[in-house]
N, C-alpha and C positions, 0 to 999 in steps of 0.2 A: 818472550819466547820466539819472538820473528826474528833477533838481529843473530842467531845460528845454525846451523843444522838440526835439528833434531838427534841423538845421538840413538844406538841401540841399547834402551834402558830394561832394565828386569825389574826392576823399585818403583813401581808407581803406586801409586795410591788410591785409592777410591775417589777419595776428595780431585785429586789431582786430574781423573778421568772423566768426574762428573765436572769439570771445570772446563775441561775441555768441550765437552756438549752442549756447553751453556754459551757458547762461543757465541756471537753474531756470526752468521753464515757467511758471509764476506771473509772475515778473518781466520773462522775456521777452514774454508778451504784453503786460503792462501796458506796457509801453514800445511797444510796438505799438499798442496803443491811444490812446497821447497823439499820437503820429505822424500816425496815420488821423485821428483828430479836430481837427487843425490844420487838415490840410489837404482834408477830405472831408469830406461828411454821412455818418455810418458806414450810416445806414440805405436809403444809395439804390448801385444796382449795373448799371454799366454791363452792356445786353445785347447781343452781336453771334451772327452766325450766319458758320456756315462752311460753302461750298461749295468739292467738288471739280471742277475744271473740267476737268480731264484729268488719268486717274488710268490709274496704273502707267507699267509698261517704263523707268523710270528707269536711267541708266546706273549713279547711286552704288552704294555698298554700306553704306548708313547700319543699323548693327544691328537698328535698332529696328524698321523700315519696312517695311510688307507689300507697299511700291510697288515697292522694287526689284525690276529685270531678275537680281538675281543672288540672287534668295531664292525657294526653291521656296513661294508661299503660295496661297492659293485667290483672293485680289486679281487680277482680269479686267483687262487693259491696256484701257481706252476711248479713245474720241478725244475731241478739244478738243470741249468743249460749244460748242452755237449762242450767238450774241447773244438770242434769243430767249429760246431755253431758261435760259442765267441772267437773264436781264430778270423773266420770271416764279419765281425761285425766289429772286430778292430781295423783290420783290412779297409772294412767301407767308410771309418773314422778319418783311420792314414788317408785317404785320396780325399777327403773333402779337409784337410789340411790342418786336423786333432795332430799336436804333440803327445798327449797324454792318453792312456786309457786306463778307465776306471771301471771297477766290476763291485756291484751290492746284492749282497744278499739278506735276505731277510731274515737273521738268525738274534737271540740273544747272546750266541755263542757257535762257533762250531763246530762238529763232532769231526773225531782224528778220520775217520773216510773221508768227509765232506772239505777239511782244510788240504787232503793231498789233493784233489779235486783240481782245487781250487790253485795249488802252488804248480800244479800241471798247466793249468789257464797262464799263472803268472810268465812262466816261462817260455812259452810257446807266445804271449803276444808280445814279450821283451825280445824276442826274435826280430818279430817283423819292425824292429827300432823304434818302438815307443816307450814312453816310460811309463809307470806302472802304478796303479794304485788301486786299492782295494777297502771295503766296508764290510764287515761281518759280523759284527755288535762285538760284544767283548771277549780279549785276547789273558791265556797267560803269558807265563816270559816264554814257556818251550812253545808255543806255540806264534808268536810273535817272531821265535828264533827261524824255524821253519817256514818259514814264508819269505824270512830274509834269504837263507840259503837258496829258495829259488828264483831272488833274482829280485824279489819286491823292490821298490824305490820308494813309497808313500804306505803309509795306512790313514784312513782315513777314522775321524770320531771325534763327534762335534760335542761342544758343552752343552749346546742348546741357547742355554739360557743363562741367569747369576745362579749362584748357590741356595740362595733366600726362595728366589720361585719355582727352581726345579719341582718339586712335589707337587704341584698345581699344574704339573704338567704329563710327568710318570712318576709312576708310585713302584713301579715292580722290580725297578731298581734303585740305585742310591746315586748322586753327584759322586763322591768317594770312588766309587766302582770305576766312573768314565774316568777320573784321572788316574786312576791304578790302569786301565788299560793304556792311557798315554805313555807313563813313568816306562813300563810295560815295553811297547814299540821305543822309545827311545834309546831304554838300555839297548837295544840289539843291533842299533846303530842304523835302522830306519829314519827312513823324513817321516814329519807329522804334516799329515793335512786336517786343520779342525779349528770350527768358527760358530755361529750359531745361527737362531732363527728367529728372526724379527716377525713382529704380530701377531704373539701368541695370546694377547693381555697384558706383558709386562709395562711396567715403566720404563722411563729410562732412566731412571736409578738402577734399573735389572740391565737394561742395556751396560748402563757403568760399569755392573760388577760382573758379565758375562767378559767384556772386555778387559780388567782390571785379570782376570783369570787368565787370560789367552798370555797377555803381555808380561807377568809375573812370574810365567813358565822358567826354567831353567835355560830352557833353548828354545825361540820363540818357534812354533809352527810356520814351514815353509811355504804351508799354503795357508791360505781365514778363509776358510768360503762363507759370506753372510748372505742367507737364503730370507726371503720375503714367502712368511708363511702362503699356501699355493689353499686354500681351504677345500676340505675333502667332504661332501657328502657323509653322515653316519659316523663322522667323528663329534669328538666331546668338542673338536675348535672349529666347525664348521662354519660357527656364525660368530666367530670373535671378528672384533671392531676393523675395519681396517685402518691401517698406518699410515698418518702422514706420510706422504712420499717424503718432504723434506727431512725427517727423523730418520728415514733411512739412507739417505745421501748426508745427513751428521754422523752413523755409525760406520759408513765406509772412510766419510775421510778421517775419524778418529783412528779408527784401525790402522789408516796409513799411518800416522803420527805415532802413535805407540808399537808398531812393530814395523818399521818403515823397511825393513830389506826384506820381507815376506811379499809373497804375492795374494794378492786380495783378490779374492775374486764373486763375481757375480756369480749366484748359483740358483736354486730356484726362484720361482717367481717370474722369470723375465718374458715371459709369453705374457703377463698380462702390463710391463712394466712402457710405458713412450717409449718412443727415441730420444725424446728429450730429457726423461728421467736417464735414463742409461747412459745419455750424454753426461749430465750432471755428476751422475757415477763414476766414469770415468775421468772429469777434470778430477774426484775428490782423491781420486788414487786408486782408482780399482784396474788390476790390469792381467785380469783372468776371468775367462768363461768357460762354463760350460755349453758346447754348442749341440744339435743333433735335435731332432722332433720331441724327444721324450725326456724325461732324466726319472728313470728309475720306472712309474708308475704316472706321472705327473708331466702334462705337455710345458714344453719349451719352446721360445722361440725358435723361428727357422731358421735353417742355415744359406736362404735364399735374404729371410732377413739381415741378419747379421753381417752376410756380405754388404746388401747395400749399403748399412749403417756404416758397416768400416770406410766403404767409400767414402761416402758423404763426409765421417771425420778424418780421413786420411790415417787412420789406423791398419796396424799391419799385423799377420800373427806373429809369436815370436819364436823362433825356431829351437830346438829340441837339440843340445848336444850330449850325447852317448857317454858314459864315461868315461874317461880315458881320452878322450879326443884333444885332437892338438889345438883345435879352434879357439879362438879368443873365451876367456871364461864370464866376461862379463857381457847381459843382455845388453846392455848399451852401446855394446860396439857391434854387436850383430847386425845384418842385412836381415830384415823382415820378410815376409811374403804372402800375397794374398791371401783370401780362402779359396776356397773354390767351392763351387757349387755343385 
């Protein structure tokens, strides 16, 4: 497997993914690393920011979640933020040097008030030249379609998990349901953004088959965010085990390797993650964060940290080109440029 490129495969296997995690760590990154450098400048890392737009009182019962109505946790239900109010807290994204902005709410669904709402936010912060993406639990196709029309670039909706452990994790909906909302945003001609969440109990046989899922897609997911369970008070996963950090520096650089032109990216977790873990993450192939104090309900590392760390590694963020732009199309030929704090 070392003497080629990795190519962009849809046909892996289980066996095939669990084989890869079985790698000696040595080996496994190295192959991670010829991946990332095919198809990436390793030294530049996409930044986006995440806002919660309406947080809590959700009906699911997702384990992990402080947002749900059925988890006693100290998460305050709010209401839908104004247009205003996220117009300016993209704005405060844009100057600390976010490509992307991301907006969650905490719904199972939307309601048609709440998605015009919402495709009003899209537009107004595709404005101020960012690119776009959004979380709202599950989508139909008209509704998918609607959000494209105003401008969306991403929707986000993560597996979670394999197919085997989802139910030990929510029950109030089905595995089935999240890839109908993928199949979903696809048809409309949206990006996917969707990865899962490590230490939640599974194995990593679930890790294999959470990934075995992402990479068997049709059209691989342009983002994976692999989030390092953040554990919540008054949930059902508050006192699951915690993750060898190595296990989760094997599930970043596999991800490289089986969707090698996606961007990977670090997502929850990293407030409580080293520098040296993160470092590890990023030789594995990880070359997207989330930066900003919060993400969603859940602290993040700073973005006073983040800067220093990029120093320290000589990492640059990667710059954000519009559609349409005459600019070179590939990240590897771009000029990077700091954060700023």
């Amino acid at each position: 497997m070392f003497d080629s490129i990795p190519p962009v495969r849809h046909d892996w296997t289980r066996a095939e993914v669990a084989a890869l995690l079985d790698l000696p760590f040595n080996d496994l990154l190295f192959a991670a690393q010829r991946a990332h450098r095919a198809y990436f400048d390793p030294n530049r890392v996409q930044v986006s920011a995440l806002l919660s737009v309406k947080t809590g009182a959700c009906s699911e019962d997702c384990g992990y979640c402080g947002q749900s109505a059925r988890h006693d946790t100290a998460v305050a239900p709010e209401r839908l933020l104004s247009l205003a109010e996220v117009v300016a807290a993209a704005a405060r994204a844009r100057e600390q040097g976010a490509t992307r902005f991301c907006m969650g709410a905490a719904w199972r669904e939307p309601s048609a008030a709440n998605l015009e709402r919402v495709a009003a936010m899209v537009a107004a912060v595709r404005e101020l030249g960012l690119e776009t993406c959004v979380t709202l639990g599950m989508l139909t196709l008209a509704q998918a379609q609607r959000l494209k029309d105003a401008g969306l670039d991403y929707y986000n909706h993560n597996l979670d998990t394999s197919p085997e452990f989802y139910d030990q994790v929510v029950t109030t909906h089905a595995y089935c349901e999240r890839l109908a909302t993928l199949e979903h945003v696809r048809a409309v001609g949206l990006k996917v953004c969707s990865g899962g969440i490590l230490g939640l109990g599974e194995s990593r046989a679930d890790r294999a088959g959470l990934l075995q899922q992402l990479a068997t897609l049709p059209v691989h997911p342009e983002s994976v965010p692999i989030n390092l369970l953040v554990r919540i008070a008054g949930t059902p996963l508050a006192d699951a085990p915690a993750l060898d950090p190595f296990e989760f520096v094997r599930t970043v650089a596999a991800a490289r390797i089986l969707m090698p032109a996606s961007h990977v990216r670090l997502s929850a977790g990293r407030a409580t993650m080293s520098d040296e873990l993160q470092a590890l993450c990023y030789l594995a192939g990880a070359n997207s964060i989330f930066h900003g104090e919060r993400l969603l309900t859940a602290p993040n590392a700073s973005v006073a940290r983040d800067q220093a760390l990029f120093r320290r590694l000589g990492l640059r963020s990667e710059e954000y080109e519009p559609p349409g732009s005459d600019a070179p199309g590939s990240c590897f030929k771009r000029e990077g440029r700091p954060l700023v704090a």
